[in-house]
Every structure is written in structure tokens, then in C-alpha cells.
C-alpha positions as CSV (number, residue, x, y, z in Angstrom):
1,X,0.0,0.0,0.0
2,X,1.3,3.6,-0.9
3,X,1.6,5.6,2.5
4,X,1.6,9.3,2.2
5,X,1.9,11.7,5.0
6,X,-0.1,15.0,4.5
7,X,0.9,18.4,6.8
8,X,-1.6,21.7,5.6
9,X,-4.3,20.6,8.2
10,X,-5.5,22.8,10.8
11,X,-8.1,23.7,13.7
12,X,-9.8,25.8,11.1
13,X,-11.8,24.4,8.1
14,X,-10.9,27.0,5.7
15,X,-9.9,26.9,2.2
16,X,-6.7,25.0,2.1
17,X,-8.4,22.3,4.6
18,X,-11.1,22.0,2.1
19,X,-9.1,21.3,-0.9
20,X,-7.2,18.6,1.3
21,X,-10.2,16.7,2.6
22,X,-11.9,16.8,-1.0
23,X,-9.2,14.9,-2.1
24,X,-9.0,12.8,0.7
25,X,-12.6,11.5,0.8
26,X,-12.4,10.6,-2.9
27,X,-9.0,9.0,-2.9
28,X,-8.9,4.8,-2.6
29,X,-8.7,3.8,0.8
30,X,-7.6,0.5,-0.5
31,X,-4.4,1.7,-2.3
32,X,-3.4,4.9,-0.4
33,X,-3.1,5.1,3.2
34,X,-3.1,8.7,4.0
35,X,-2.2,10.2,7.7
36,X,-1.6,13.7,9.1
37,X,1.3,15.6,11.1
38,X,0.0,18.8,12.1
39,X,0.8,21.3,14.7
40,X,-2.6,22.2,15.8
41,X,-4.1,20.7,19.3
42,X,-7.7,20.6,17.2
43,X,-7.7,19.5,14.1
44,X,-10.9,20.2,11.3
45,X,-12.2,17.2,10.5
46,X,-10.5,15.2,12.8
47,X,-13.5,12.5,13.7
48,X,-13.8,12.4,10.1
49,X,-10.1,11.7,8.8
50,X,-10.0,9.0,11.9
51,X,-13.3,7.0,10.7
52,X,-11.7,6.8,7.4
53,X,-8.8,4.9,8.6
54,X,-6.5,8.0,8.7
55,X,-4.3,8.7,11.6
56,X,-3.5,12.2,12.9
57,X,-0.2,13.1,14.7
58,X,0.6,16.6,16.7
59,X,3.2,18.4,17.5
60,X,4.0,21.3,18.7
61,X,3.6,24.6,17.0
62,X,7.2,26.1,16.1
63,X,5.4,29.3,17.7
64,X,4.1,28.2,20.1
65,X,7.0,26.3,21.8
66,X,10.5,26.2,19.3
67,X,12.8,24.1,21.5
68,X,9.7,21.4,22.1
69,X,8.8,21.8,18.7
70,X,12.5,20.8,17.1
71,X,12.3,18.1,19.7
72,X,9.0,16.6,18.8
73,X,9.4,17.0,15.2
74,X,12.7,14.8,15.0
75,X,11.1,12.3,17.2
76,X,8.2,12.2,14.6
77,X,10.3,11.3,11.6
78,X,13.1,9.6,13.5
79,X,10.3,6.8,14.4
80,X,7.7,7.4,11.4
81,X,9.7,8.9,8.2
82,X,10.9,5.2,7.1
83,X,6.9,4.8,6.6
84,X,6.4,6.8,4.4
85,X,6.6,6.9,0.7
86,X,5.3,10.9,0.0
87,X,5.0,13.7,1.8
88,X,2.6,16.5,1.0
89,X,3.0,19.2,2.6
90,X,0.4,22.0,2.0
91,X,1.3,25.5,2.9
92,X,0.7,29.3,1.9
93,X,4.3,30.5,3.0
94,X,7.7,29.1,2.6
95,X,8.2,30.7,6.0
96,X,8.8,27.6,7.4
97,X,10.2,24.4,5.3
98,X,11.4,22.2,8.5
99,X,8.8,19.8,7.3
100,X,10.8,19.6,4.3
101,X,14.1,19.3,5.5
102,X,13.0,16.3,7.9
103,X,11.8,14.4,4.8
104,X,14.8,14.7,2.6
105,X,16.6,14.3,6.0
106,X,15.0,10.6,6.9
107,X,14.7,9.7,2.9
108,X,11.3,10.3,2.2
109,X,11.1,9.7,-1.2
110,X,8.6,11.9,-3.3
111,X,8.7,15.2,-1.4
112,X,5.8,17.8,-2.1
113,X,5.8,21.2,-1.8
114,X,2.1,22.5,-2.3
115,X,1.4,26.5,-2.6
116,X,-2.0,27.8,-1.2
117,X,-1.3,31.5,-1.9
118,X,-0.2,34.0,-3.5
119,X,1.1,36.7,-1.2
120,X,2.4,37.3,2.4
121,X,-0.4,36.9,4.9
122,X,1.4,37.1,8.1
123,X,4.2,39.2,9.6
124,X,7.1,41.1,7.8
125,X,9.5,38.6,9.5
126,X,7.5,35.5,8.1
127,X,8.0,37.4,4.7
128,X,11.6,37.6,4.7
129,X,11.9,34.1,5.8
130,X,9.6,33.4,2.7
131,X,12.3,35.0,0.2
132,X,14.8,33.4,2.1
133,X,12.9,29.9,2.0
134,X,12.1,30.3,-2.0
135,X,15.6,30.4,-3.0
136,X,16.7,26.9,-1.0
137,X,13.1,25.2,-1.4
138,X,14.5,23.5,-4.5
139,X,17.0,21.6,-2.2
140,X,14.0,19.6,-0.1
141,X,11.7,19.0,-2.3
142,X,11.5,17.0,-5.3
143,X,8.1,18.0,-6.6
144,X,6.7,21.7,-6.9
145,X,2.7,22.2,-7.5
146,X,0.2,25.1,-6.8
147,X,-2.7,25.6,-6.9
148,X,-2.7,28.9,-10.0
149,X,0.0,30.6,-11.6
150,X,-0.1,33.5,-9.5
151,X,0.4,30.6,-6.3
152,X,3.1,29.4,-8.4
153,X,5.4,32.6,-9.2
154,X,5.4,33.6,-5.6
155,X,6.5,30.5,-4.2
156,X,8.9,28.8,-7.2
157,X,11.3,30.7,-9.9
158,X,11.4,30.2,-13.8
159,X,13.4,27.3,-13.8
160,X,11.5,25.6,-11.2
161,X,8.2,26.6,-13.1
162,X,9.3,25.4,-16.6
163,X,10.7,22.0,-15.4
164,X,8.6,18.9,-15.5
165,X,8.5,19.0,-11.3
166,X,5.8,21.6,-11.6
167,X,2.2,20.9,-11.7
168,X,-1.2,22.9,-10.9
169,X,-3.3,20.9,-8.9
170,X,-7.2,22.4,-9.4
171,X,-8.7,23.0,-6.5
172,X,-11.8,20.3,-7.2
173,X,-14.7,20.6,-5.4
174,X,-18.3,17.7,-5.4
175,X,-20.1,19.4,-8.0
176,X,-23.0,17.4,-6.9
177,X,-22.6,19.1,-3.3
178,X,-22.6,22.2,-4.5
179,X,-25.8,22.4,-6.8
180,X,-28.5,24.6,-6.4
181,X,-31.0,23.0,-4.1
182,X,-34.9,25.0,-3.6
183,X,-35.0,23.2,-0.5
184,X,-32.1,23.3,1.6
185,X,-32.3,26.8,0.1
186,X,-35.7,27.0,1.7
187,X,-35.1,25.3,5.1
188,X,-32.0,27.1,5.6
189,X,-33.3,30.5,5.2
190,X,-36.1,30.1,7.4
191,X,-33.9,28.3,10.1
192,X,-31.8,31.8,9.8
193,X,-34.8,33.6,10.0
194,X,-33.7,35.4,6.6
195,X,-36.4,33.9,4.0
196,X,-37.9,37.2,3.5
197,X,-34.5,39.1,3.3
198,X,-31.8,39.7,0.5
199,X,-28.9,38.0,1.4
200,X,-25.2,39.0,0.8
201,X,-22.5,36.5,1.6
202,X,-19.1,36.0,2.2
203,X,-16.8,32.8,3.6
204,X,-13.0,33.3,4.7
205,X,-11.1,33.7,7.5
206,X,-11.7,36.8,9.3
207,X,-8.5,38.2,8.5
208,X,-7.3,41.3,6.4
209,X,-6.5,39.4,3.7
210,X,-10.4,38.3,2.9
211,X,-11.2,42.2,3.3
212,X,-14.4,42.2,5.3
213,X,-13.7,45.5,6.7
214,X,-14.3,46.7,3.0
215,X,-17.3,44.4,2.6
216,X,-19.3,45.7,5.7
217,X,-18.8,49.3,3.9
218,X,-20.0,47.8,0.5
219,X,-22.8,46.2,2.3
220,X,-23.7,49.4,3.9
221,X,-23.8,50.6,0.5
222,X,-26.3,47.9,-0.6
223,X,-28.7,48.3,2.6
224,X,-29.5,51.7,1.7
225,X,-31.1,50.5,-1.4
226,X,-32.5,47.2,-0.2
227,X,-34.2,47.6,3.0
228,X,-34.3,44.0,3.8
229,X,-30.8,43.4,2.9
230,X,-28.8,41.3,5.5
231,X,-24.8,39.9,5.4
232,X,-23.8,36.9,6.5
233,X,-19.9,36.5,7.4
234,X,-19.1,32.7,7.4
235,X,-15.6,32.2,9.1
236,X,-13.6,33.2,12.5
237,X,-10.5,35.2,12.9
238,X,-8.1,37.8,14.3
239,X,-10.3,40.4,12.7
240,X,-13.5,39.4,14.4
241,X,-13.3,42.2,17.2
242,X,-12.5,44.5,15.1
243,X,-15.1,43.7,12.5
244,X,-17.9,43.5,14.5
245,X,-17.0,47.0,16.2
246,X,-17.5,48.1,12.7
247,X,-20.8,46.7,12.5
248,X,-21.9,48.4,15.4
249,X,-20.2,52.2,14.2
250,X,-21.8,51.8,10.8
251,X,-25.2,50.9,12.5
252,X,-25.6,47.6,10.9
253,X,-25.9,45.3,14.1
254,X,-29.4,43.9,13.6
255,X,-28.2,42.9,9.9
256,X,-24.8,41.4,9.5
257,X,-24.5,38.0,11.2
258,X,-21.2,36.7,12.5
259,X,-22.1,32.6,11.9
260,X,-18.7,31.5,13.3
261,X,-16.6,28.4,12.2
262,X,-19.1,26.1,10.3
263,X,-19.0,22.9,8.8
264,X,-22.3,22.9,6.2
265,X,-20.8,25.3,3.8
266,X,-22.7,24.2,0.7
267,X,-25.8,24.6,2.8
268,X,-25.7,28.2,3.9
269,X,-24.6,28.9,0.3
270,X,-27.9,28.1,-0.8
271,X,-29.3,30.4,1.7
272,X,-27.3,33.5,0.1
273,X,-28.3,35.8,-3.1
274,X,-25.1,36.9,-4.0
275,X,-21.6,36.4,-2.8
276,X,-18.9,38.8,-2.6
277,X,-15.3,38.0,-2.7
278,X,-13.2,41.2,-2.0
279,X,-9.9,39.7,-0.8
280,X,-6.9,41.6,-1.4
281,X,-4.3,38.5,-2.0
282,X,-5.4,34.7,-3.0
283,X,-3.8,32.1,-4.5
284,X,-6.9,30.9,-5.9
285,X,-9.9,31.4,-4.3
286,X,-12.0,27.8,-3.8
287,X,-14.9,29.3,-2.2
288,X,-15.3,32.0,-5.6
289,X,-15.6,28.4,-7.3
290,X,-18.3,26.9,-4.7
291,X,-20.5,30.0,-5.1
292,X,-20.4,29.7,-8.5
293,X,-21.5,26.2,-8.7
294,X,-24.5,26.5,-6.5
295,X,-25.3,29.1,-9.2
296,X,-24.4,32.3,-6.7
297,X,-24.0,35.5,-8.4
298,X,-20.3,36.1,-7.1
299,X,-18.1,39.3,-7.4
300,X,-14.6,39.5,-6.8
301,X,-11.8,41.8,-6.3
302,X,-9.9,42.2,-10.1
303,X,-6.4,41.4,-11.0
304,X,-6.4,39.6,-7.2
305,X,-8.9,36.9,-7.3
306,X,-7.5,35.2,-10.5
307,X,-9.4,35.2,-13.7
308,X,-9.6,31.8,-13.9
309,X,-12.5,31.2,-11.2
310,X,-14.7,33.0,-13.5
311,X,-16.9,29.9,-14.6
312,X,-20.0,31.6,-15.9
313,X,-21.1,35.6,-16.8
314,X,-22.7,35.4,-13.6
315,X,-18.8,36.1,-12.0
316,X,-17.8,39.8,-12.4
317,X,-14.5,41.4,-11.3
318,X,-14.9,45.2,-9.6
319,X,-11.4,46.7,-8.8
320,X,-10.8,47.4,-5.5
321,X,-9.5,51.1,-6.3
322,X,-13.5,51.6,-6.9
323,X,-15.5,52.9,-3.6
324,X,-17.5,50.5,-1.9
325,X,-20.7,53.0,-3.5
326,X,-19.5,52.2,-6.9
327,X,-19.2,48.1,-6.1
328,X,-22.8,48.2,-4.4
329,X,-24.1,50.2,-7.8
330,X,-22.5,47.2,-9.8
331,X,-23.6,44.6,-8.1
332,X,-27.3,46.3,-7.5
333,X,-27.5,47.1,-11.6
334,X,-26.6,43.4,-11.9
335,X,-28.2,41.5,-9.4
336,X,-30.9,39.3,-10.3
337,X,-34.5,38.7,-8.8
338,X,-34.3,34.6,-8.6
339,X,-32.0,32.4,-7.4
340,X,-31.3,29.1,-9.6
341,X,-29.1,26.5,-10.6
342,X,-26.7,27.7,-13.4
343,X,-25.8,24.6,-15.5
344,X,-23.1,27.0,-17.4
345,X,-21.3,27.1,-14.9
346,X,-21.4,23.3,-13.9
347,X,-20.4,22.6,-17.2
348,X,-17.4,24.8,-17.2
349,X,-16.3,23.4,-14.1
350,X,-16.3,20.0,-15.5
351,X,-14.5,21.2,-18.4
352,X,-11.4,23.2,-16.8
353,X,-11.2,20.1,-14.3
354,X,-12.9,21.2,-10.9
355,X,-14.8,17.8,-10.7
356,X,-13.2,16.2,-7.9
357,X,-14.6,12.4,-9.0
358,X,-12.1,13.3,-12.6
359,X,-9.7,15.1,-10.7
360,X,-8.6,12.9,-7.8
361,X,-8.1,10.1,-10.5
362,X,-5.2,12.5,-11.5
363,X,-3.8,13.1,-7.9
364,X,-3.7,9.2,-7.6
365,X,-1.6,8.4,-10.8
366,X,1.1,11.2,-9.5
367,X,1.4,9.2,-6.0
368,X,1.2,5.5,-7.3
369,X,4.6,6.4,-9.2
370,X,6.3,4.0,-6.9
């Protein structure tokens, strides 16, 4: 049996999470056994990954605790790396490649190095070690994949890029999970209390990067012309304190609802009539991609949110040098009165290879090289 060792999970089931486990569900039980190192003390979708026959290991978080977390990561591959065929380590920095070094180290074979992103996210010293990172990366791994070309350029150069290491992974999702449904769309909105109310979404972590602090003033925008109009901010956070004071200065308390970490993504989807998506930095943008296949009017942030997400003509790009009056007028001249499925957009998901059930077929031919 091919063993592979997967590092990318964490206690929050966000976007590179998502990719991961839609992988993992599909993926042959019977010819991959696939287990976790992370670094979190909850992991999303931990009960899940067990029941499957997965096993998780932790360790400490370099941050957290650096001496224990040398200590605990040697230990790790000093007893497990000889069990291992592939590593695949999922990441949206090259801040930190110890998990690379260790694999190399203790003669892990196939040695993956996965970019989630596109631009620094964290602190100016994680950025430096980044552009440090980038130029030794080539060392430690033996396989380079992203998951766009913007991904790609930030974390590998040219020559990495043009060599036959490099491959973009598509983000795949269950088209079949995400189609438009009248009614879970139904049941969810009244178990929101929102089924009389115009609702704008967004999903990401509450963080500057997503851009929520822009969104509520875009929203505020569209409340003024749509009374009923309520937000819906799917996702937790360092930003959610300073968020929700927002809320309260721009007066919109008794219409933006913080919903938290959740789990039924797809679901609450179906509740939403558009979905805006005004990051400032992604390497891709998976969620841009859900929305669209559950047939969600999405708009996203232009020349950030690459251009590839756009599935259907029911995806527009707004620059984000527009006011948030000018992206509520577009999106208020465009918005449309029904919700429904949009097949377009199924089929051009199929096409460009975001079907998971055709894509993980893929993923399992690149790990049964051995």
C-alpha cells in the first residue's frame, strides 16, 4: 500500500483544509493510506479523517514552543519517516520548510511542496523568511505544485516553473454538493430567519487578507437601497473584534450576522443571493468556485482573485480602487431577482477540471509512481 503523510491541516476548516479533505474523501482507501502531522491541538475534521482509517499526529507549533517543537518534530520522523513513501506538505508561506528538511533528511522519497497563496499573509519577519525559504526550497523538495499561476510565481522561480516537477493541482470541489437545491435553500433560510430578506455572503477567514472590513462598507452601501438586505460573514478570525466593532459604528448590528466556524458550507450557500469576494491576495480562491457552482452571483476583487475562477457571466470582477458605493451600484445594476441553478457554470467546471470524481483520478496516478 502507498503511505503518504499529509501536513496543511489545521483547527480551522478554511480553504486549504477544504481542498485537502476533498481529495481525501475521494482518494482509494484501498491503495493509499493517508495520515496527518499537524501542529494544531484541534484538528478540522478530525473525527472524520480518523473514521476513514486515517491517523493524525501533533506536534507542537514552532510558535508556540521552538525548543519542544525541534524536539517533537525529530522524534516524529526519527520513528515514522521510514513509513512513508510521500510527503505532501500544504502551505501558503515558505516561511517555514522544516517539514521539508526532515523528509529529505530521513529519505522520504517523493517530497511535495504545495502553494496555497499567493502573497504574504502574516508578519514582515515570516516574509523575509519566505524570500529566504524560495531560493533553498529547490534543495528539499522534489516535486513543486500550486494551486494557480499566481500561487506558483510567488513561491517557485522560472526554472523551477518550466521543469517537468511543476504541476497545478485544481482546487476540485463535489459538483453534486454544491448544486442549487430550492430546499435546503428553503429550510435554511427560514432556520436563519432570513427567507424574506436579500442575502449577501461572504466565507474566509476573518483576516485582512479576505477584506471584510471593506465588505461591511459595500454592504452598507447595498442596505441603503434594499431595505431587507442582510450579510452573513461565514468564518472566524483575528479580525472578528475589530469587525464587529465596525458593524456596530456603521449601525448595521441587527443585519450582519457573524455565523462562526461552520462545517455545512454548501448549505448556507444556498441560503445566500449573491456572494462577494473582495480579498486583497489569493492564490486561488476555492470558495469563488463553490458559489459559482451552486449558481451564486459572485463578485470578486480584479487582478487579485484570478481570472480563472470566472466559470459563468454570472462572475464579475470590480477593482478594489472603486469605492464601496461604486461596487454596491454594480452589483445592485446586476443582481438578479431569482435564485437558480446555473448549468453554465457546472459545465465549465467540468471542463477546466474542478470535478473532484475526474480530478482525484489525477492526484492518484502522481502518488502511485512508486
Amino acid at each position: 500500500m502507498n503511505k503518504i503523510l499529509v501536513f496543511g491541516m489545521t483547527e480551522n476548516p478554511g480553504g486549504v483544509e477544504s481542498v485537502i479533505m476533498n481529495y481525501y474523501r475521494k482518494m482509494d482507501k484501498n491503495k493509499f493510506q493517508i495520515d496527518f502531522l499537524c501542529n494544531t491541538k484541534i484538528v478540522a475534521y478530525e473525527d472524520e479523517i480518523i473514521n476513514s482509517g486515517g491517523k493524525i499526529y501533533k506536534i507542537t507549533a514552532r510558535s508556540e514552543n521552538y525548543k519542544k517543537y525541534k524536539k517533537e518534530l525529530k522524534e516524529f520522523y526519527r520513528i515514522y519517516g521510514k513509513d512513508y513513501d510521500t510527503i505532501w506538505v500544504n502551505i501558503c508561506s515558505l516561511a517555514n520548510i522544516d517539514y521539508m528538511k526532515m523528509a529529505k533528511k530521513y529519505h522520504i522519497k517523493y517530497r511535495i511542496i504545495h502553494s496555497h497563496n499567493s502573497e504574504n499573509m502574516d508578519s514582515k519577519l515570516r516574509g523575509i523568511l519566505h524570500r529566504v525559504n524560495r531560493l533553498f526550497i529547490k534543495n528539499y523538495a522534489t516535486d513543486f505544485w500550486t494551486c494557480s499561476e499566481e500561487a506558483g510565481r510567488w513561491f517557485y522561480n522560472d526554472k523551477i516553473i518550466n521543469s517537468n516537477k511543476y504541476s497545478i493541482i485544481n482546487n476540485a470541489i463535489d459538483l453534486e454538493k454544491y448544486k442549487f437545491n430550492d430546499e435546503v435553500r428553503d429550510d435554511y433560510r427560514k432556520k436563519l430567519d432570513i427567507d424574506s430578506n436579500f442575502v449577501v455572503g461572504n466565507v474566509g477567514r476573518l483576516h485582512f487578507q479576505k477584506n471584510q472590513e471593506f465588505l461591511l462598507e459595500v454592504f452598507n452601501e447595498i442596505q441603503k437601497s434594499i431595505n431587507n438586505a442582510k450579510l452573513l460573514l461565514i468564518g472566524q478570525g483575528e479580525d472578528e473584534k475589530k469587525l464587529k466593532e465596525k458593524t456596530k459604528a456603521l449601525g448595521l448590528e441587527d443585519k450582519v450576522i457573524f455565523m462562526g466556524m461552520r462545517y455545512d458550507i454548501p448549505n448556507l450557500l444556498q441560503a445566500m443571493d449573491i456572494f462577494v469576494f473582495p480579498s486583497v491576495f489569493e492564490g486561488l480562491g476555492i470558495v469563488g468556485i463553490e458559489a459559482q457552482a451552486n449558481g451564486l452571483p459572485t463578485y470578486a476583487s480584479q487582478d487579485v482573485i484570478p481570472s480563472i475562477i470566472k466559470m459563468s457571466d454570472d462572475c464579475k470582477f470590480i477593482s478594489l480602487n472603486k469605492t464601496p458605493k461604486e461596487w454596491a451600484e454594480i452589483i445592485l445594476d446586476s443582481k438578479k431577482e431569482n435564485r437558480k441553478s446555473n448549468e453554465e457554470a457546472i459545465h465549465t467546471l467540468q471542463e477546466r477540471g474542478y470535478d473532484i470524481n475526474l480530478e482525484v483520478k489525477k492526484l492518484e496516478r502522481y502518488f502511485e509512481r512508486n
